[in-house]
C-alpha positions in Angstrom: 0.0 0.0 0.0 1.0 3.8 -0.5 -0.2 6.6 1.7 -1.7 9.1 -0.1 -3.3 12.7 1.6 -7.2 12.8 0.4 -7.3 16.4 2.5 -5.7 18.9 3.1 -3.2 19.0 5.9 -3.3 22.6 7.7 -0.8 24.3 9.0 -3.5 26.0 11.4 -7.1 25.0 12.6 -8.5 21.7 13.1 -6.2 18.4 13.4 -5.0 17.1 10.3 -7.6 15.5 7.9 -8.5 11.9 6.9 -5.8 9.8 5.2 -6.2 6.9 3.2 -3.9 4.1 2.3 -4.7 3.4 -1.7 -3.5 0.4 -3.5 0.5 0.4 -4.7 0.2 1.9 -8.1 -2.6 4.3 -7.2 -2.2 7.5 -9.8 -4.3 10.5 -9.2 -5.7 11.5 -12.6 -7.6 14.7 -11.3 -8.2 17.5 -8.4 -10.2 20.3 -7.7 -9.6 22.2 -4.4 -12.1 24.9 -2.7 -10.5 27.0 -0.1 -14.0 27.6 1.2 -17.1 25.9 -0.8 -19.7 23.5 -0.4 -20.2 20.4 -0.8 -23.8 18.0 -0.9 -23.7 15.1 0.7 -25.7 12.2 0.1 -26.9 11.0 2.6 -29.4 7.5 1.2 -29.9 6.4 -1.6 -32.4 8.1 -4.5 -35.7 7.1 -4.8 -38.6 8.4 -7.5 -40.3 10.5 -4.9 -37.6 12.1 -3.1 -34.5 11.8 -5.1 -31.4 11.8 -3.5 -31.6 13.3 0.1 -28.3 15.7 0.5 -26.9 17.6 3.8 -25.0 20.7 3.3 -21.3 21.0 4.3 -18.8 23.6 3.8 -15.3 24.2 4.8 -12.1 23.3 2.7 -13.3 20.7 -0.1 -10.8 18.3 -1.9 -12.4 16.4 -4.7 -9.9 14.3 -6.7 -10.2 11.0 -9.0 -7.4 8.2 -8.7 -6.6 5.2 -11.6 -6.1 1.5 -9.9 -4.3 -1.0 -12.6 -5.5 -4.1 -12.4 -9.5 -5.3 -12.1 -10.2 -5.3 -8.3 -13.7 -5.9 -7.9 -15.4 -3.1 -6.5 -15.6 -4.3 -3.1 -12.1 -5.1 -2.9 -11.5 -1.1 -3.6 -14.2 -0.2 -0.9 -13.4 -2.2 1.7 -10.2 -1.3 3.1 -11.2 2.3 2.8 -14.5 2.0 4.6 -11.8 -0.3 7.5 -9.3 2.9 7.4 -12.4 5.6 7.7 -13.6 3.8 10.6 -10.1 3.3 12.0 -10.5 7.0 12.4 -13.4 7.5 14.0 -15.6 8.3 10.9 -19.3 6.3 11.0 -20.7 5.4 7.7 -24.2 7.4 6.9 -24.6 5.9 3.4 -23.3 2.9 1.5 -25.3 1.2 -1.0 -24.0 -0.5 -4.3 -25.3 0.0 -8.2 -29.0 -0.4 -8.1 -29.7 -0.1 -4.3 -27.8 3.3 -4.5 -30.8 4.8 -7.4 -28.5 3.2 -10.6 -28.2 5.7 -13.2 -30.0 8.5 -11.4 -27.9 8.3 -8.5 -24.9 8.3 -10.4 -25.7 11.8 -12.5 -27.6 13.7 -9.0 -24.2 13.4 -7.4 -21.2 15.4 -7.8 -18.3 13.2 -9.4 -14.9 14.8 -11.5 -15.8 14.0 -15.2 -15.2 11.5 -17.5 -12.4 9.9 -18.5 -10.7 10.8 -15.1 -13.2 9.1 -13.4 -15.0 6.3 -15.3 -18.3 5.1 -13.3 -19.9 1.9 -15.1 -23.5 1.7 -14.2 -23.8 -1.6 -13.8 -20.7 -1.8 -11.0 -20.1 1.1 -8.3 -20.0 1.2 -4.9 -20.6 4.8 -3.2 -20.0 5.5 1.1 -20.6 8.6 2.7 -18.8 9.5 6.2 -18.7 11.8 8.6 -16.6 12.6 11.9 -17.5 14.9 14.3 -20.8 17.1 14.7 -22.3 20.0 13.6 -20.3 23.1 12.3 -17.4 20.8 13.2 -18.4 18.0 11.3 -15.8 16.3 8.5 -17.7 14.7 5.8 -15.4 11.8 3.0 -17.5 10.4 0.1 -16.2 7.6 -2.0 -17.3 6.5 -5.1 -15.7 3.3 -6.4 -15.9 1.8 -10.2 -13.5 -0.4 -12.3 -13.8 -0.9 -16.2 -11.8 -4.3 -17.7 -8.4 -3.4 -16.6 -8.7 -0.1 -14.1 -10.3 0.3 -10.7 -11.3 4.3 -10.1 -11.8 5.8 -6.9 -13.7 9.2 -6.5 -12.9 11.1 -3.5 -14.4 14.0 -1.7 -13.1 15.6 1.5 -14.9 18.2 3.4 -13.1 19.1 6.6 -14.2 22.6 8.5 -12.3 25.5 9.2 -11.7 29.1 10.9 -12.3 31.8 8.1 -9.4 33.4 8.9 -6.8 31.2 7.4 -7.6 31.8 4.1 -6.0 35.1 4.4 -2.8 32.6 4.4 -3.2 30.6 1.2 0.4 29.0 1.5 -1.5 27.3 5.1 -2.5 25.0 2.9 0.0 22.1 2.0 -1.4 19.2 -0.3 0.3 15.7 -0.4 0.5 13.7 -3.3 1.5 9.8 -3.2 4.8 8.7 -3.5 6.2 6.6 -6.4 6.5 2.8 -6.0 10.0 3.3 -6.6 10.8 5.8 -3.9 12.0 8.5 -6.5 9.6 11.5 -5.9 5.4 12.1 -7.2 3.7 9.8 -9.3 3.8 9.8 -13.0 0.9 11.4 -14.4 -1.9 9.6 -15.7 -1.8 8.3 -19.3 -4.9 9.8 -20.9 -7.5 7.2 -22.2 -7.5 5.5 -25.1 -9.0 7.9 -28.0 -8.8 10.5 -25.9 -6.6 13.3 -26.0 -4.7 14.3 -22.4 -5.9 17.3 -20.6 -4.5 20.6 -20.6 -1.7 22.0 -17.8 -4.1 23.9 -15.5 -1.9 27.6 -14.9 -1.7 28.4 -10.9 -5.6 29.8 -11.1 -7.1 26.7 -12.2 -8.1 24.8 -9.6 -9.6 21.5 -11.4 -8.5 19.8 -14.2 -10.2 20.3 -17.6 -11.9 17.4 -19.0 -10.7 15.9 -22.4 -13.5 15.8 -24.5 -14.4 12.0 -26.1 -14.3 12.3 -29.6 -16.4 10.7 -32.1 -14.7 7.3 -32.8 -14.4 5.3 -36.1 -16.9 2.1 -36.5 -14.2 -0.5 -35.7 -12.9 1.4 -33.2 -16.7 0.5 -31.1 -15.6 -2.7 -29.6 -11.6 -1.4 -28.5 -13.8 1.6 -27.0 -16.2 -0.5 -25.2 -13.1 -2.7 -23.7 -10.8 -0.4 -22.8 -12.8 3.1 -21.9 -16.2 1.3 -20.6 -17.8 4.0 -23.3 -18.1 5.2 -26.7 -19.5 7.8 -28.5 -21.0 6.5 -31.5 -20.3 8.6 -34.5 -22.7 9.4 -37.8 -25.8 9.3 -35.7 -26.8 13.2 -36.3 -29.9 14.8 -34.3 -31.6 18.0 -35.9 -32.4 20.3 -32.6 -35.5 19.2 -31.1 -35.6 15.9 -33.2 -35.1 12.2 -32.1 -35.7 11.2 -36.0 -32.9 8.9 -36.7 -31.6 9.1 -40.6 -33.1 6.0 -42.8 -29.9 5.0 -44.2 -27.2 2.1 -42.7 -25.0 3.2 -39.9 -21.7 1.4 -39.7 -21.2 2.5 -35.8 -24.6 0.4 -34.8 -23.5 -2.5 -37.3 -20.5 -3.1 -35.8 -21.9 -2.3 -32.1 -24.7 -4.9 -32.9 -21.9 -7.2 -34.3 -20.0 -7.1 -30.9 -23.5 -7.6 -28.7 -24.0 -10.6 -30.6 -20.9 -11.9 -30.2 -21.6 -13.0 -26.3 -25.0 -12.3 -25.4 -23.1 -11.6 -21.8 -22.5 -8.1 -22.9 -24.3 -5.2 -22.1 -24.8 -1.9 -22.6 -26.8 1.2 -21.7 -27.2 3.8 -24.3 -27.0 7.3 -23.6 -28.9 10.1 -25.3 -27.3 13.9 -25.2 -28.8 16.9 -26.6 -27.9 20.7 -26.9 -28.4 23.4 -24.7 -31.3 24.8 -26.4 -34.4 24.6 -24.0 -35.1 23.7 -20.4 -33.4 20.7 -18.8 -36.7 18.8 -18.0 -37.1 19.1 -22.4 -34.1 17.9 -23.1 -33.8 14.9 -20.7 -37.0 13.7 -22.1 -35.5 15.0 -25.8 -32.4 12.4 -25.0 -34.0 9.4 -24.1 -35.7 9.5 -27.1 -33.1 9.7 -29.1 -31.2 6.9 -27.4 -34.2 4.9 -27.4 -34.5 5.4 -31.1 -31.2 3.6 -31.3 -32.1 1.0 -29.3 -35.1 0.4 -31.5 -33.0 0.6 -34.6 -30.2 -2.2 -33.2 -33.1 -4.2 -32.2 -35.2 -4.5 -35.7 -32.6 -4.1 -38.1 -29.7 -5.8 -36.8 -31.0 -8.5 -34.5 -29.9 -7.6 -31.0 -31.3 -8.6 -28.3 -33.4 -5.9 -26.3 -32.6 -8.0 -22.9 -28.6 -6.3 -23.7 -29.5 -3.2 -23.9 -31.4 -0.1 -21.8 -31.7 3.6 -22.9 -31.8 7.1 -20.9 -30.5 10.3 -21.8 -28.6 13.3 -19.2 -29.9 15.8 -21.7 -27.2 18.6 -22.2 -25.3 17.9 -18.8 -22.3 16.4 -20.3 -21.3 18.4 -23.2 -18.7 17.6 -25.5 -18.3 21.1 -26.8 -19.4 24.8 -25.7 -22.7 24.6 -27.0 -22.1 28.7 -28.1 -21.2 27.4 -31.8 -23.2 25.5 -34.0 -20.5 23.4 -34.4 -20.4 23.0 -30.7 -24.0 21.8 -30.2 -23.9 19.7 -33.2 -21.0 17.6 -31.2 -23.3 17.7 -28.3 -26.3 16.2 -30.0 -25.4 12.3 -29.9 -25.6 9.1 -28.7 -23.4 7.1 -26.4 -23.0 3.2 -25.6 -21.7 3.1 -22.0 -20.6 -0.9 -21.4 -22.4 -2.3 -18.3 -21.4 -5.7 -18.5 -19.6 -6.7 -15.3 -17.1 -10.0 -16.8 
């Protein structure tokens, strides 16, 4: 194991933050810090009538994604964290697993780093929630665990509390990253994913790192996708704004996505529908589940997969690809994604 700091250890105020021992190899792909923010915790999991019940914390907030090589299972990533939290004298508020948590819906009404820094399947997480202390005084850590084929991906978020008057001191604020395997300074960065490009220095005012957009991949290019990312965009599939109408004409993308699903009837994937940002959110959601469902339909009747492999929702214009201020931009945005939820 390596020690790696998941807060923030200060110079002045509280005792020092929660730690966490990751797995040896353990690279952190992203971070966002917030002197002083806010952070909503979840606190069960969501339901249709009540969504996902949140508590308000503030203080200094950490949020940072970290790559695992190998293919632990997800409990195997969990589980010694949940031990080390306790160790500390955190107790557990929420932990839940893939459906029980609220699936898909629980997934997007929580606040995770983006894609491809941390990759969630939606058929395989794991999400805690924990909390130390009481009141105004109250440290909050929330882990979010995944894995695709070959990577594990652990999601944390830090919340400890804090007198006001340290900001005035930003240099009070020290982080730690995890030490190289080999004892010779930080660890490497991470290698960007495959199809991906890597994303861009942040200057000494950036405080998160900037996601690299997923770009439309080539037809044969599905199944690597799929395998190696957990996701793929699925290029040629063009939406008019405001239309689900999918073009009459073959689409290589779904031929060779339906010629991989056939393949094993083990596999399974959830399409995902994404729109522009032109109209309310509540009109667009709806707007992108159509469209995904379209493809479904179309994989289904004209290339013989089974319905029982795949499901369809849409996030609406949530997860942009491009700044939807350009037509260009909001053509990107418009489009369909196959997100692998297949668990072997």
């Amino acid at each position: 194991m390596i020690r790696a700091a998941l807060a923030f250890v200060m110079l002045a105020g509280p005792a020092a933050a929660a730690t966490l021992d990751l797995p040896v190899g353990s690279v952190r792909a992203a971070e966002q810090l917030e002197p002083l923010g806010s952070y909503a915790v979840p606190t069960a999991p969501w339901t249709a009538t009540d969504g996902i019940p949140l508590s308000a914390a503030e203080g200094r907030i950490l949020r940072e994604a970290w790559g695992v090589p190998g293919a632990s299972t997800t409990l195997q990533l969990l589980s010694p964290l949940r031990a080390q939290l306790q160790q500390q004298g955190f107790r557990i508020l929420l932990e839940c697993e893939t459906e029980a948590c609220g699936g898909f819906d629980f997934r997007f009404g929580i606040d995770l780093l983006p894609e491809p820094e941390m990759h969630v399947d939606l058929g395989d997480f794991r999400f805690l929630t924990a909390r130390r202390g009481s009141g105004d005084e109250a440290e909050y850590v929330s882990l979010m665990v995944s894995r695709s084929t070959t990577t594990g991906f652990i999601h944390v978020v830090s919340v400890v509390p804090f007198p006001v008057d340290t900001l005035a001191d930003p240099q009070a604020l020290v982080t730690s990253a995890p030490p190289d395997p080999d004892g010779e300074g930080s660890a490497a960065p991470t290698p960007a994913a495959p199809g991906t490009e890597p994303p861009p220095a942040a200057d000494a005012a950036t405080t998160a790192a900037a996601p690299a957009p997923v770009a439309g991949i080539g037809a044969s290019d599905v199944a690597l996708q799929l395998e190696t990312a957990g996701r793929a965009v699925l290029p040629g599939l063009t939406f008019e704004t405001g239309s689900a109408r999918l073009a009459a004409e073959p689409a290589p993308v779904l031929e060779q996505l339906a010629v991989w699903l056939n393949a094993d009837s083990s596999r399974t994937v959830t399409l995902v529908g994404h729109t522009d940002a032109e109209g309310s959110l509540s009109a667009n959601i709806a707007l992108s589940r159509s469209r995904a469902r379209a493809v479904l339909d179309r994989l289904v009747a004209d290339y013989g997969v089974s319905a029982a492999q795949l499901e369809a929702d849409g996030v609406g214009y949530l997860m942009p690809l491009a700044p939807n201020t350009t037509e260009e931009g909001r053509t990107l945005n418009r489009r369909v994604e196959a997100v692998l939820t297949s668990t072997e």
